[in-house]
C-alpha atoms as a printed R data frame, in Angstrom:
    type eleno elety resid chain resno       x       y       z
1   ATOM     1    CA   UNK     A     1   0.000   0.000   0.000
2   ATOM     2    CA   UNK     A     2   1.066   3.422  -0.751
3   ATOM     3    CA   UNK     A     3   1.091   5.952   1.879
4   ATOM     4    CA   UNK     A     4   3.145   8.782   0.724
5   ATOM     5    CA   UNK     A     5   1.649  11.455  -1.399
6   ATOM     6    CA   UNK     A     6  -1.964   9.847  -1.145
7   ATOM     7    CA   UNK     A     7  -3.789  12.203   1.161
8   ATOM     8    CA   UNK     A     8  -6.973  10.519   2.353
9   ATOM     9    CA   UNK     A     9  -5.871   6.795   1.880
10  ATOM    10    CA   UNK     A    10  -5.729   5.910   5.450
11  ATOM    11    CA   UNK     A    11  -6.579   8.974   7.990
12  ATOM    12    CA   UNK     A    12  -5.500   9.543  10.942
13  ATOM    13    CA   UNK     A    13  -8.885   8.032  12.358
14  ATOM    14    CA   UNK     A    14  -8.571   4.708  10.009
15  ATOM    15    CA   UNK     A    15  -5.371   4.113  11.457
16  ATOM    16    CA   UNK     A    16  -6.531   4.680  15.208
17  ATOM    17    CA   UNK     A    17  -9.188   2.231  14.098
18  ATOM    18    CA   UNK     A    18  -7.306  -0.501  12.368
19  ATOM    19    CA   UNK     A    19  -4.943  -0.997  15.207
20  ATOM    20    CA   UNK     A    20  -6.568   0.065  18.284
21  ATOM    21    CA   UNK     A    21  -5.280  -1.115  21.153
22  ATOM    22    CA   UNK     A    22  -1.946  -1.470  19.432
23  ATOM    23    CA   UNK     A    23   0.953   0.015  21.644
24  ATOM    24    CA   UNK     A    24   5.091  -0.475  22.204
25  ATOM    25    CA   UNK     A    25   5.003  -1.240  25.651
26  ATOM    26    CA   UNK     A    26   5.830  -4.921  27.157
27  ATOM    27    CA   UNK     A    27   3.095  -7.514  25.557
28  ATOM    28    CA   UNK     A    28   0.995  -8.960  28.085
29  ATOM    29    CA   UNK     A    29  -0.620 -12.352  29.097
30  ATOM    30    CA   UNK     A    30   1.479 -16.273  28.990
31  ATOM    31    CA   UNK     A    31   3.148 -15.366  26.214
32  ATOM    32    CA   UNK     A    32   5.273 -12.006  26.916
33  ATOM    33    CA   UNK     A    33   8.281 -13.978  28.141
34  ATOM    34    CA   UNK     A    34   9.019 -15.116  24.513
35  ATOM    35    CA   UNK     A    35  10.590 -12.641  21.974
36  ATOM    36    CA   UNK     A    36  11.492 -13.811  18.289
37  ATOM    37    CA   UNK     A    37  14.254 -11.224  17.385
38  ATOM    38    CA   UNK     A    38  18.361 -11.762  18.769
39  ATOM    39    CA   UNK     A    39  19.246 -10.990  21.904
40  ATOM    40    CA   UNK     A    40  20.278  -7.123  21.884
41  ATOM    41    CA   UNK     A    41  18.879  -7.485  18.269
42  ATOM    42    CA   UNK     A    42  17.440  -3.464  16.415
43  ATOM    43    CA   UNK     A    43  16.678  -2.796  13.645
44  ATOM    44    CA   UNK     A    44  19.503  -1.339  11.051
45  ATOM    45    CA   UNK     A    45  18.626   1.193   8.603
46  ATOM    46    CA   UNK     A    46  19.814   0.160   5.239
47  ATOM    47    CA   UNK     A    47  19.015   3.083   3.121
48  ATOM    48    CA   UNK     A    48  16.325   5.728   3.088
49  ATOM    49    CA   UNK     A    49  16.630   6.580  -0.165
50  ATOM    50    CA   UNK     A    50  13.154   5.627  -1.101
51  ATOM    51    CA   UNK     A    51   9.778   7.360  -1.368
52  ATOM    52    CA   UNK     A    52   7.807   4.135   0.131
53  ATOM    53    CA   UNK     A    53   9.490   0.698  -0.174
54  ATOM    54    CA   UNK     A    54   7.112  -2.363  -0.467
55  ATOM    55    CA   UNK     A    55   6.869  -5.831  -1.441
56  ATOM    56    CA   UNK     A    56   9.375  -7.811  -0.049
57  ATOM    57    CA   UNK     A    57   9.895 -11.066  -1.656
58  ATOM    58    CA   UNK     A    58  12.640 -13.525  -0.948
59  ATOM    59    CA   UNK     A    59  14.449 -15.964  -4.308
60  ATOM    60    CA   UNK     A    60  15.785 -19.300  -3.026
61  ATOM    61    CA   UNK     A    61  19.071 -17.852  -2.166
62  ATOM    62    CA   UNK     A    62  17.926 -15.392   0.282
63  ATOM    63    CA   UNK     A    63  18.024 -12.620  -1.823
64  ATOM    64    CA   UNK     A    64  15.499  -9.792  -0.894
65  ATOM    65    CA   UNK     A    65  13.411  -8.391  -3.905
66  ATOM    66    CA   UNK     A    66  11.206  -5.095  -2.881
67  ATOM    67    CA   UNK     A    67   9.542  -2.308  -4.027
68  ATOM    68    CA   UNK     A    68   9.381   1.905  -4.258
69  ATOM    69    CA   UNK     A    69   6.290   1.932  -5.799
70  ATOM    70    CA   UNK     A    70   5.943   5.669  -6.518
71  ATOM    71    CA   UNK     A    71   9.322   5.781  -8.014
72  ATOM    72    CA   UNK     A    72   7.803   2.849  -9.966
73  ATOM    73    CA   UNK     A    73  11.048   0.613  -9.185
74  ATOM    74    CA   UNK     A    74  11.902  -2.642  -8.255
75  ATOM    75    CA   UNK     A    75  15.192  -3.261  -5.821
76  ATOM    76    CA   UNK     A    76  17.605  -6.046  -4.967
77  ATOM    77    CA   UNK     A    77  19.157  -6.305  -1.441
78  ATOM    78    CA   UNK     A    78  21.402  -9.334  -1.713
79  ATOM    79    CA   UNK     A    79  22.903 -11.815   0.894
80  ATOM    80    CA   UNK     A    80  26.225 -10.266   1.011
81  ATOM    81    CA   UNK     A    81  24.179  -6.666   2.047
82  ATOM    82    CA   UNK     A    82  24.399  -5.227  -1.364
83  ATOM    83    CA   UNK     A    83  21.821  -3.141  -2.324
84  ATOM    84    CA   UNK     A    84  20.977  -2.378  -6.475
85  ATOM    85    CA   UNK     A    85  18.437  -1.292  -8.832
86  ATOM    86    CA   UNK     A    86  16.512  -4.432 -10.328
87  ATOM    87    CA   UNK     A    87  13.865  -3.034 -12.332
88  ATOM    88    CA   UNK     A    88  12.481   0.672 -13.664
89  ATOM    89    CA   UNK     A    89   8.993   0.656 -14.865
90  ATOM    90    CA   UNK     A    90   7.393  -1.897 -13.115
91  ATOM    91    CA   UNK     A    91   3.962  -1.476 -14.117
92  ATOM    92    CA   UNK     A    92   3.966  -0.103 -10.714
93  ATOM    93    CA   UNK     A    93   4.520  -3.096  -8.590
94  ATOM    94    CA   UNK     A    94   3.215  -3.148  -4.835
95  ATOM    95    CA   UNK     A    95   3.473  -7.020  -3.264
96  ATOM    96    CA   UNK     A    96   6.258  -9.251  -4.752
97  ATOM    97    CA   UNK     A    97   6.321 -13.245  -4.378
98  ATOM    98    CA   UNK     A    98   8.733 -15.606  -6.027
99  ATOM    99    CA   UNK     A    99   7.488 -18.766  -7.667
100 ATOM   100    CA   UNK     A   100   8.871 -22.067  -7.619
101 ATOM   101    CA   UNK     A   101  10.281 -21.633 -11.192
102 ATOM   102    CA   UNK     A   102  11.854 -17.964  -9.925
103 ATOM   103    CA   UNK     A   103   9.898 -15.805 -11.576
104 ATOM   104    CA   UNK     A   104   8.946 -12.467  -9.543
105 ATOM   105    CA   UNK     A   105   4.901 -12.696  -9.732
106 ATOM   106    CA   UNK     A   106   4.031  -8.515  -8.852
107 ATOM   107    CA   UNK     A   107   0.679  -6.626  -8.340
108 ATOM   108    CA   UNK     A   108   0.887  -4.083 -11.357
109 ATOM   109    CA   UNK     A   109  -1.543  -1.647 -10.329
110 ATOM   110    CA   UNK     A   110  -0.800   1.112 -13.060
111 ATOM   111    CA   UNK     A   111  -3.381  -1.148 -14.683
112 ATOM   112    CA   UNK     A   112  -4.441  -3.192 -11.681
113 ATOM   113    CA   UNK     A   113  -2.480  -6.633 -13.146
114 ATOM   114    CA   UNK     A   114  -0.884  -9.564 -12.191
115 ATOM   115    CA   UNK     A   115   2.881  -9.647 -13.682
116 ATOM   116    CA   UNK     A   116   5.426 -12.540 -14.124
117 ATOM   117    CA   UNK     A   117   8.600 -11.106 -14.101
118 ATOM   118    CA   UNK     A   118  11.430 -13.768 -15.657
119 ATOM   119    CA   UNK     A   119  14.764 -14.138 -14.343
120 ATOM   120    CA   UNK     A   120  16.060 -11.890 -17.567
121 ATOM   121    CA   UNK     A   121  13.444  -9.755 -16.549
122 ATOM   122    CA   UNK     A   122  11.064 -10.957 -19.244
123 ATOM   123    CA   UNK     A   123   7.410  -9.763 -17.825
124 ATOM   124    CA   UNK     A   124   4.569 -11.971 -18.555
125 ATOM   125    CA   UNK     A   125   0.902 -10.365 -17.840
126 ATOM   126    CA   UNK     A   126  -0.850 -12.915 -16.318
127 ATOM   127    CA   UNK     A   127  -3.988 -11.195 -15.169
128 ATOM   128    CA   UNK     A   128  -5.891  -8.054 -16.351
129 ATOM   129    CA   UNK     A   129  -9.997  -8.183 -15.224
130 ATOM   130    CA   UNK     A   130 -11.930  -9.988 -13.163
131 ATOM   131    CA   UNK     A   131 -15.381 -11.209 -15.698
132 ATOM   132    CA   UNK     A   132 -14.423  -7.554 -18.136
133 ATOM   133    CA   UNK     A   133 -14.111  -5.536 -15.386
134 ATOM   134    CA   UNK     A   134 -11.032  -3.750 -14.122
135 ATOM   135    CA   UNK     A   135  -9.673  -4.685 -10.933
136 ATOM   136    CA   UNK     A   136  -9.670  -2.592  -7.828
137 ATOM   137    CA   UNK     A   137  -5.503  -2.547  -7.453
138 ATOM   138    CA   UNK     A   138  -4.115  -5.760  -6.699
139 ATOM   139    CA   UNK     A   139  -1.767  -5.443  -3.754
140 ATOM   140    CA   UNK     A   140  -0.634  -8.394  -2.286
141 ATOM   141    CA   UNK     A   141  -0.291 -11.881  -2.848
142 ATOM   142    CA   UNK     A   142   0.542 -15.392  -1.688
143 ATOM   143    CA   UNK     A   143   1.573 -18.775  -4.280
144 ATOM   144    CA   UNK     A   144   0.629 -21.977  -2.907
145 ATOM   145    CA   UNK     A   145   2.255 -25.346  -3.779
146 ATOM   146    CA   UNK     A   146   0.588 -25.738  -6.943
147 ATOM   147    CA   UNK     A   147   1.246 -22.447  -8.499
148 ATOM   148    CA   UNK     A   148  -2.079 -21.269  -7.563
149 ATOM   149    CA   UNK     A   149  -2.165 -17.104  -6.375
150 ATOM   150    CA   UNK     A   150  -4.057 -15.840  -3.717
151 ATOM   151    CA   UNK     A   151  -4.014 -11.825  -4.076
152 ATOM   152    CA   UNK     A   152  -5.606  -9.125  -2.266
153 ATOM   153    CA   UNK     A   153  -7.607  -6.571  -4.195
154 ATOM   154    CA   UNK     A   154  -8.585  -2.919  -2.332
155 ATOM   155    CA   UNK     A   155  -9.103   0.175  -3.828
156 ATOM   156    CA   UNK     A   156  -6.979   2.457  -2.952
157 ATOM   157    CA   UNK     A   157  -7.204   5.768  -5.587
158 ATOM   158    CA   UNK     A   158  -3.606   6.445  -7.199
159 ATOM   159    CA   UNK     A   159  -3.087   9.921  -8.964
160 ATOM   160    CA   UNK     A   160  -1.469   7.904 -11.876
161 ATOM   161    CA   UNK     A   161  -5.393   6.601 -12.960
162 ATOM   162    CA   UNK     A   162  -7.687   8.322 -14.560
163 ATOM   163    CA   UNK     A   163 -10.724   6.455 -13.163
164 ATOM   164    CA   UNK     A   164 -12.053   7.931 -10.160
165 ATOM   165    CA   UNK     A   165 -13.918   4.921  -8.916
166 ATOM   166    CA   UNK     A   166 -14.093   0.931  -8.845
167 ATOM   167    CA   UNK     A   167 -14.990  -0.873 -11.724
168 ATOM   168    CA   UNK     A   168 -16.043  -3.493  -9.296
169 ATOM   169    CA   UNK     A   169 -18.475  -3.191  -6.509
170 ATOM   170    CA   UNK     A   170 -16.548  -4.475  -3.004
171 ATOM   171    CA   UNK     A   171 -12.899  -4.905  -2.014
172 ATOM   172    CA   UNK     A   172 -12.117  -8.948  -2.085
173 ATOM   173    CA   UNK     A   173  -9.130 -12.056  -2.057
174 ATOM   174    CA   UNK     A   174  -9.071 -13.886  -5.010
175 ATOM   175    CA   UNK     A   175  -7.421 -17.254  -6.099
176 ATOM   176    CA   UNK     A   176  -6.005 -17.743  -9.587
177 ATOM   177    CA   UNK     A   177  -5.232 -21.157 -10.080
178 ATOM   178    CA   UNK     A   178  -2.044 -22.049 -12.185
179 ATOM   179    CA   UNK     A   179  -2.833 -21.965 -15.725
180 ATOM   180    CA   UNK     A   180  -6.155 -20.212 -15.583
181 ATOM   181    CA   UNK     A   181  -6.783 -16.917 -17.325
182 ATOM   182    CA   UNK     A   182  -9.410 -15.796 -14.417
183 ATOM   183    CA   UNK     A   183  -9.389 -15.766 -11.046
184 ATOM   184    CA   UNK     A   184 -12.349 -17.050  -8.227
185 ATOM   185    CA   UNK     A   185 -13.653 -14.826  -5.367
186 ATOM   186    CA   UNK     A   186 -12.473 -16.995  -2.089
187 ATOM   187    CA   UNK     A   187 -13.690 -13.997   0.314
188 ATOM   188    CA   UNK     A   188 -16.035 -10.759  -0.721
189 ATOM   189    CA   UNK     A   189 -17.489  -9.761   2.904
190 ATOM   190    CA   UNK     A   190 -14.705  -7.921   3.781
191 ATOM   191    CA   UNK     A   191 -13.943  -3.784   4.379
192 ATOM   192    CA   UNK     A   192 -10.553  -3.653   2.710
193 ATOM   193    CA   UNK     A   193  -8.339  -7.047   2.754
194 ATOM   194    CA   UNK     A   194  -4.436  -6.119   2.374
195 ATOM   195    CA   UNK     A   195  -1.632  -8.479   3.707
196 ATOM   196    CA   UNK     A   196  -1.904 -11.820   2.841
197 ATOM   197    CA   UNK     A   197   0.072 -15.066   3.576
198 ATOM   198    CA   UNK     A   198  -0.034 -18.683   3.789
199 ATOM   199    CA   UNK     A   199   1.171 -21.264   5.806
200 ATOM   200    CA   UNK     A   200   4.258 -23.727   4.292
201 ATOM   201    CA   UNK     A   201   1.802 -26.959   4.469
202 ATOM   202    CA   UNK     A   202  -0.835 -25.244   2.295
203 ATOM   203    CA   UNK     A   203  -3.395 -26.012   4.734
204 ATOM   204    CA   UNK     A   204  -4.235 -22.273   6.549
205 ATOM   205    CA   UNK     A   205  -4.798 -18.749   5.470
206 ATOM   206    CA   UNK     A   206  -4.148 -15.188   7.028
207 ATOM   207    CA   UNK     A   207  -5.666 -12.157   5.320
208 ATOM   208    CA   UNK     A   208  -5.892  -8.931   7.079
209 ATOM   209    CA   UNK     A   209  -8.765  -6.488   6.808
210 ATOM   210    CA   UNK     A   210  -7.182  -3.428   7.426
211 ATOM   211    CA   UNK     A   211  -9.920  -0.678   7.498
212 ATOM   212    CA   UNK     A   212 -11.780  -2.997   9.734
213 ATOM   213    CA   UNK     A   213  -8.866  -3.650  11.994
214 ATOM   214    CA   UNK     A   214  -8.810  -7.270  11.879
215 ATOM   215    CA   UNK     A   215  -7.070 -10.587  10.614
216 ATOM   216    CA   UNK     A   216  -8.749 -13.860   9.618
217 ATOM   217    CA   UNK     A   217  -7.425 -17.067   9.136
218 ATOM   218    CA   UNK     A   218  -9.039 -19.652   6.970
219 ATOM   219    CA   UNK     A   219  -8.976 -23.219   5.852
220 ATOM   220    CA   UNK     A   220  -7.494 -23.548   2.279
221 ATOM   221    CA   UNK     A   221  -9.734 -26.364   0.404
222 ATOM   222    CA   UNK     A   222  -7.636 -29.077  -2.355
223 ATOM   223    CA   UNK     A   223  -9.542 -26.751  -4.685
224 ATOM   224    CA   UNK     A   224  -8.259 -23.828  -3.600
225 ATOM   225    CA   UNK     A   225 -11.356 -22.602  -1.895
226 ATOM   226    CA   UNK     A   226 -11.516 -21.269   1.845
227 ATOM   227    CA   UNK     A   227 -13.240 -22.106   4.438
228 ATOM   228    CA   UNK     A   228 -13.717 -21.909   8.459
229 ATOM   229    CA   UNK     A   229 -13.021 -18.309   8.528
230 ATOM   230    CA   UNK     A   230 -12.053 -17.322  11.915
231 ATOM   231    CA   UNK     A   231 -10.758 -14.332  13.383
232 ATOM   232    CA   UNK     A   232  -7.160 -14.611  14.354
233 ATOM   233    CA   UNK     A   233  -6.185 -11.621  16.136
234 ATOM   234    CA   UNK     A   234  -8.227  -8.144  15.966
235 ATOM   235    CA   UNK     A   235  -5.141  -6.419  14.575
236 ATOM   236    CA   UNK     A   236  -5.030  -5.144  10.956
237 ATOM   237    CA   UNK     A   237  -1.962  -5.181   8.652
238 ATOM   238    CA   UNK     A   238  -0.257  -3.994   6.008
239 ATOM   239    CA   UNK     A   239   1.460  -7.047   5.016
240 ATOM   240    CA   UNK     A   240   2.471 -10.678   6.584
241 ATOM   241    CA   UNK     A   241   5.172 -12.901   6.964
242 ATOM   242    CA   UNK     A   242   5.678 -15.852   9.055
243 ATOM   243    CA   UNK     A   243   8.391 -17.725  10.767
244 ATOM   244    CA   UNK     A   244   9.296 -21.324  11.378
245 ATOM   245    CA   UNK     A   245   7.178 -21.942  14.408
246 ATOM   246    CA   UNK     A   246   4.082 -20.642  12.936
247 ATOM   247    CA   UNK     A   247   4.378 -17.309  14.592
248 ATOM   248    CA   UNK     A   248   2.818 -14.482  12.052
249 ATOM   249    CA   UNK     A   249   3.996 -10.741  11.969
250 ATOM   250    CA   UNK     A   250   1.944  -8.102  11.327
251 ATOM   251    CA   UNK     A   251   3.254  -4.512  10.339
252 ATOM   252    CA   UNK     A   252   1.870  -1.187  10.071
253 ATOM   253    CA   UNK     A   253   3.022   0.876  13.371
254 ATOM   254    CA   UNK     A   254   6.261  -1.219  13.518
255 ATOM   255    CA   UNK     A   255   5.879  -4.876  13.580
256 ATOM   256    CA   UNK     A   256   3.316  -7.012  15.874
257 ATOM   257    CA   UNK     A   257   4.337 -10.652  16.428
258 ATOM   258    CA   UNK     A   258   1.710 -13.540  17.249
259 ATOM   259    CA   UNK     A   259   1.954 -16.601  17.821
260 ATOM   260    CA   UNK     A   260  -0.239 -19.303  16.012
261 ATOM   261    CA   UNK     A   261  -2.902 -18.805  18.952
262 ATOM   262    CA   UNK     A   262  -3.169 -15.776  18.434
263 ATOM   263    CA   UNK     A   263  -1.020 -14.242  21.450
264 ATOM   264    CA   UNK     A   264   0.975 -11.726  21.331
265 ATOM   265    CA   UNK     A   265   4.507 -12.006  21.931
266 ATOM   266    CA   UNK     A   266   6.823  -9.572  20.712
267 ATOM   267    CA   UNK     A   267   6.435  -5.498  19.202
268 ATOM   268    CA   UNK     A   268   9.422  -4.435  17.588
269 ATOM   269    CA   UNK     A   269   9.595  -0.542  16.998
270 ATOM   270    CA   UNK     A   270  10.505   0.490  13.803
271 ATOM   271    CA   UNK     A   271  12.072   3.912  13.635
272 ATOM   272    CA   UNK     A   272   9.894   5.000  10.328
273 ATOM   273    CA   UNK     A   273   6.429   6.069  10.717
274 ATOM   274    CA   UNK     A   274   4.423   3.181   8.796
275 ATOM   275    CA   UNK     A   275   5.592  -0.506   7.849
276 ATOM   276    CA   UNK     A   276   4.163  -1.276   5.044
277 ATOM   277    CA   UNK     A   277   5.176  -5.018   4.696
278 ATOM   278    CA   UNK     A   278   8.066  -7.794   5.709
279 ATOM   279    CA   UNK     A   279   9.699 -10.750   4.693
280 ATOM   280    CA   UNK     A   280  12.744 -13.481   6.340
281 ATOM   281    CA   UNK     A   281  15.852 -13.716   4.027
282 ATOM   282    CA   UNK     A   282  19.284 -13.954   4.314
283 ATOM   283    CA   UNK     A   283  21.345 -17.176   3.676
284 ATOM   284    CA   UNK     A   284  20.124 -18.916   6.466
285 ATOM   285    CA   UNK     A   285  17.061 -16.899   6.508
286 ATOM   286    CA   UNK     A   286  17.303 -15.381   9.834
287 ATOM   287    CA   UNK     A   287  17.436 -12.015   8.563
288 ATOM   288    CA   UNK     A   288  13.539 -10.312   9.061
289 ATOM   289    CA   UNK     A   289  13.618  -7.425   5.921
290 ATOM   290    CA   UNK     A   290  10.984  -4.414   6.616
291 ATOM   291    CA   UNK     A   291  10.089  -2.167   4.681
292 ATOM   292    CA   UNK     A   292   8.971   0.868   5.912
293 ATOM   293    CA   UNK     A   293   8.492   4.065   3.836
294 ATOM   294    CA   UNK     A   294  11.105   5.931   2.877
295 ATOM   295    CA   UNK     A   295  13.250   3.061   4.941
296 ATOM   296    CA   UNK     A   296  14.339  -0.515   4.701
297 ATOM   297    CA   UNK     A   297  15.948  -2.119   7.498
298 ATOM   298    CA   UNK     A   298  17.363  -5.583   8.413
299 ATOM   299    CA   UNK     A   299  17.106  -7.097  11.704
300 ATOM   300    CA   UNK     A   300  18.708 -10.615  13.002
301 ATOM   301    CA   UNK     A   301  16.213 -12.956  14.682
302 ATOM   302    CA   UNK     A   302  15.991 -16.082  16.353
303 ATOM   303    CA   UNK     A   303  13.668 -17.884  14.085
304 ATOM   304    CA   UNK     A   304  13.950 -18.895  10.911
305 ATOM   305    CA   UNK     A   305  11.659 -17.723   7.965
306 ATOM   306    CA   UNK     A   306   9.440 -20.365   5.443
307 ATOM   307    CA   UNK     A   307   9.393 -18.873   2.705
């Protein structure tokens, strides 16, 4: 999601609503004894070079893949901490994910798409309407085992469109499966569905409803289908990530940690003003990667990403 330059997107009152009760003092209940980052662990500014970074995606060698979305630019961070530009004119890309074959799958939303990106840079458009209608803005997304791509699509308005409304009535999560030219509605009763991600055994869901401050998680059917929905924690998010033990991290405010009940176990400040989304990589993968505005930042943990 784009913050900077969008007046209106999410006021001051949205925020207060999609994370109330959020706060950076000690988390409370069973839990608080447990923290996921290394001891005496911060966060360390990379660069803040950026107008506001999104998207991080991780290749199989721990590379980190992310976006500056109104620069319309896709960046490289590498394992040896080198930092270069990947890709100009990205079609606008917001939410990265690699799939199995390496190809950088992005939400275009210049013209609310879903992009392959090759490994020579070669982009693919796999997606451009839902039934002949425009999309909303796809914005983030999550590949199962089977290729299949579960996206989120709010509407956010971008000055770079010249619509001034959706061409589709309600914000939803949709499932492409591999090979298909459209995509299925898995969830439409929901305010305005933003991070997404799913756990490494295919079997559970987590999509966060942002304007209405909450995340679900869900049952993912062999078809691709969800069902079960339950709420998981009433905590919004910008984007998701989670970690070898199942614990999930939400960002916005800095970063919220949970673990798979849904307790809280960790907040790690983040010196920008919004993270906007998160991902493990490193060689070993125990390197969390934030994104936050203007910012990136690296910070060594004790657990291990998945993806």
């Amino acid at each position: 999601m784009n913050l900077t330059g969008k007046a209106g997107l999410l006021s001051a009152g949205l925020l207060l609503h999609a994370f109330l009760g959020f706060s950076y003092g000690s988390p409370s209940g069973g839990a608080d004894s447990v923290k996921v980052t290394a001891t005496g662990a911060v966060p360390k500014q990379i660069s803040s070079q950026f107008k506001f970074t999104e998207g991080p995606a991780v290749n199989k060698k721990g590379d980190i893949y992310f976006t500056d979305q109104p620069n319309d630019k896709i960046w490289k961070y590498d394992t040896d901490g080198h930092l270069s530009l990947y890709m100009d004119k990205t079609g606008r890309s917001n939410g990265l994910y690699f799939d199995r074959k390496g190809n950088l799958i992005a939400c275009a939303d210049e013209k609310d798409e879903l992009w392959s990106i090759s490994p020579k840079g070669k982009v693919t458009v796999l997606l451009t309407d839902f039934e002949g209608k425009r999309l909303n803005g796809p914005n983030d997304l999550w590949i199962d085992a089977k290729g299949g791509i579960y996206f989120t699509d709010p509407y956010y308005q971008r000055d770079y469109w010249e619509r001034k409304k959706p061409d589709i009535e309600g914000q939803k999560v949709y499932y492409l499966p591999k090979g298909k030219k459209q995509p299925v509605v898995v969830d439409g009763d929901l305010m305005q569905p933003n991070g997404i991600v799913g756990t490494p055994d295919g079997k559970s869901l987590y999509v966060a409803d942002i304007r209405a401050g909450k995340t679900y998680k869900y049952q993912i059917n062999d078809d691709g289908t969800l069902t079960n929905r339950q709420l998981f924690v009433s905590q919004g998010s910008d984007g998701m990530t989670i970690d070898d033990q199942g614990n999930v991290y939400l960002s916005g405010r800095g970063v919220t940690v949970y673990n798979p009940a849904g307790e809280k176990l960790q907040v790690i400040p983040v010196p920008s003003r919004w993270v906007g989304n998160l991902c493990f990589g490193g060689k070993d993968r125990r390197t969390l990667f934030i994104t936050a505005s203007e910012s990136v930042y690296t910070l060594e943990m004790q657990v291990k990403g998945v993806e």
